[in-house]
N, C-alpha and C positions, 0 to 999 in steps of 0.2 A: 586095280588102280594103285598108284604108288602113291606111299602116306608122306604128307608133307615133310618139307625140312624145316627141322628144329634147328632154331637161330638165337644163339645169347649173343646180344649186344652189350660191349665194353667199352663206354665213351664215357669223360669224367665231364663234360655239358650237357646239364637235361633237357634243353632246347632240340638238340641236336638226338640224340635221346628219341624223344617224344615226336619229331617229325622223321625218323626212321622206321617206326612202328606203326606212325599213321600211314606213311605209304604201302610198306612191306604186308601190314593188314589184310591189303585188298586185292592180294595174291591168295589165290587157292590152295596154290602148291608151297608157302613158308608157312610156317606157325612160328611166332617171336615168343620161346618159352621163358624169357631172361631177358631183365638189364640189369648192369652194374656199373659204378663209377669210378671202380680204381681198379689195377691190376691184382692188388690181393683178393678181391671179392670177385673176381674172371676167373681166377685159377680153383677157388673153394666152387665157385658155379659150374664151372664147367664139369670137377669133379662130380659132385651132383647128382646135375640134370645130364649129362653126356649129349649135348648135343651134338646136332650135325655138325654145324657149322658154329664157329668163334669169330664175332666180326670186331675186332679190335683195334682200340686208336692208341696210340704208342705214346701221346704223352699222355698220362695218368698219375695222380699222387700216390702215397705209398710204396707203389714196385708200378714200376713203368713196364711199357705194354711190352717190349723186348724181354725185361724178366719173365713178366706174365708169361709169355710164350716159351722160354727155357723150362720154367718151372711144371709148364703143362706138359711138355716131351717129354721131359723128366720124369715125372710122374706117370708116363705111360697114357694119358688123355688123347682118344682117337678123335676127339671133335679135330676137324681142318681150320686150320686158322687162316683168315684173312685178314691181311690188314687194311686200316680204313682211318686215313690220317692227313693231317693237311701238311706237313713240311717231308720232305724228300733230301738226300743227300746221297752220295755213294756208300757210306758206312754205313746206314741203318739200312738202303736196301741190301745190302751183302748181308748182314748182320741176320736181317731178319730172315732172308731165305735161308741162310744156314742154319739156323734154328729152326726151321723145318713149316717157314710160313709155306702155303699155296700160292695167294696173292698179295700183290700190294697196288692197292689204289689210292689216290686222293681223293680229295673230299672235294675235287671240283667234276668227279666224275657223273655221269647222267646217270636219270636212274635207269635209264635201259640197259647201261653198261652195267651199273652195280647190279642188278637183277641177275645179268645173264653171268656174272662175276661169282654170284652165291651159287646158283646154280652149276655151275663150273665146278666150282668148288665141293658140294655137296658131293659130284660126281669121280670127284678125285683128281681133275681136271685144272691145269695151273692160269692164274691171270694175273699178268702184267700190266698196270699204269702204263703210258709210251714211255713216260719220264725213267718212270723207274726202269723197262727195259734198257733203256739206251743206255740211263747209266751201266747196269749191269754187262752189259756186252761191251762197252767201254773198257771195266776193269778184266773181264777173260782176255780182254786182247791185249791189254795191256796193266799186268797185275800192278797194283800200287806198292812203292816202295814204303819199307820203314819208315814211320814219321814220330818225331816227337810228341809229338799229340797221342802217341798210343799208350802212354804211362797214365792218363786219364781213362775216368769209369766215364760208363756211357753218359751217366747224368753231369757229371763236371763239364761234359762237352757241351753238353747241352747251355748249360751257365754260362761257358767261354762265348758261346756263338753268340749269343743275347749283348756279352761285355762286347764284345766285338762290333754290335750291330747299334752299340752306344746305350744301352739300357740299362738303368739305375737297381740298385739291391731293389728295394720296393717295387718293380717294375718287372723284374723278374721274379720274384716271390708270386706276383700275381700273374704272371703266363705261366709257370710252372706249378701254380698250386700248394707251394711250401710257404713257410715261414720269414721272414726278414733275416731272424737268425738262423734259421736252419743256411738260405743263402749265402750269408757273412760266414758261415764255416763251409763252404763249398771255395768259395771264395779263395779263405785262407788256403786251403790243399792245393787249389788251382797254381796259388801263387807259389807256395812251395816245391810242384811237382816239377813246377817249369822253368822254376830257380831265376823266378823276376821277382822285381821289389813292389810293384806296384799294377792294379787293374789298366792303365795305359799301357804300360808294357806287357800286358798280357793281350791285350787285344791286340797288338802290335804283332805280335809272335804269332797270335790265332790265324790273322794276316795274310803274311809272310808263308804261314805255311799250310796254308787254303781249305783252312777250315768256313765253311760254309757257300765255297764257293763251287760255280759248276765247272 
């Protein structure tokens, strides 16, 4: 009989957390040796415990689920990583496959899918969200060109898309889990990188040149 899959979950909501583990429980075949809520404490666990499987949500404080996952290749960590996250866009699933994810799902997936997803994955086996394939097969067919936006780190983008979606510093400090002022200096680089005067004209530019859009 084959011995369960070892699963560390990396989500920084312990709601979300705590009702992964109650379902994943009362599967014979997982064992949930791990949780953690930021990507530095994914990358120290995984080293570890070496699970099977890494089921990782991409926004996280500290080192976001993306680093996480560089740092874990990097480090030679044979756990398969799956991601498991609510926002999707073309750069983060390119991003993340090329960092050597297996899958990427959202967090509106069922649990049949997520079940048969870890399993997949345990096996060596790749799984694709629809969303995320489509994008993905999108950009093979049609590579994306150079865009201004690519002189930002992953996380500035992250702050642009929010200015963009009309959200205040305090307001993104609390979707992203940082600081007010940690945000206000995200801000300022933003504004410098893109060589506008001001958060409307950054959003304007984010825009323009389709960041967040499908």
């Amino acid at each position: 009989m084959r011995r369960p899959i070892r699963l560390l979950i990396a989500d920084d909501h312990a709601v979300v957390r705590e009702g992964l583990r109650m379902f994943l429980e009362e599967e014979d075949d997982i064992d949930v040796v791990g949780e953690v809520s930021d990507g530095e404490q994914a990358v120290e666990l995984a080293s570890t415990l070496e699970p099977d499987v890494v089921m990782l949500d991409l926004m996280m404080p500290k080192l976001d689920g993306l680093g996480a996952l560089r740092r874990m290749k990097e480090a030679g960590i044979a756990s398969r990583i799956l991601v498991l996250t609510t926002f999707v866009d073309d750069q983060q699933v390119r991003d993340a496959v090329q960092a050597g994810a297996i899958g990427y799902l959202l967090k509106d997936v069922s649990k049949r899918d997520l079940l048969a997803a870890i399993r997949a994955a345990a096996d060596g086996r790749p799984t694709l969200h629809p969303e995320a394939q489509h994008r993905l097969m999108r950009q093979v067919a049609s590579p994306p060109r150079a865009s201004p936006l690519d002189v930002l780190t992953d996380r500035e983008r992250d702050v642009l898309r929010l200015i963009a979606s009309g959200k205040s510093n305090k307001a993104i400090a609390a979707a992203l889990f940082l600081s007010v002022g940690t945000v206000k200096g995200y801000v300022s680089a933003i504004l410098a990188k893109l060589n506008v005067s001001d958060r409307t004209q950054a959003a304007l530019f984010a825009v323009e040149h389709g960041l967040g859009k499908d």
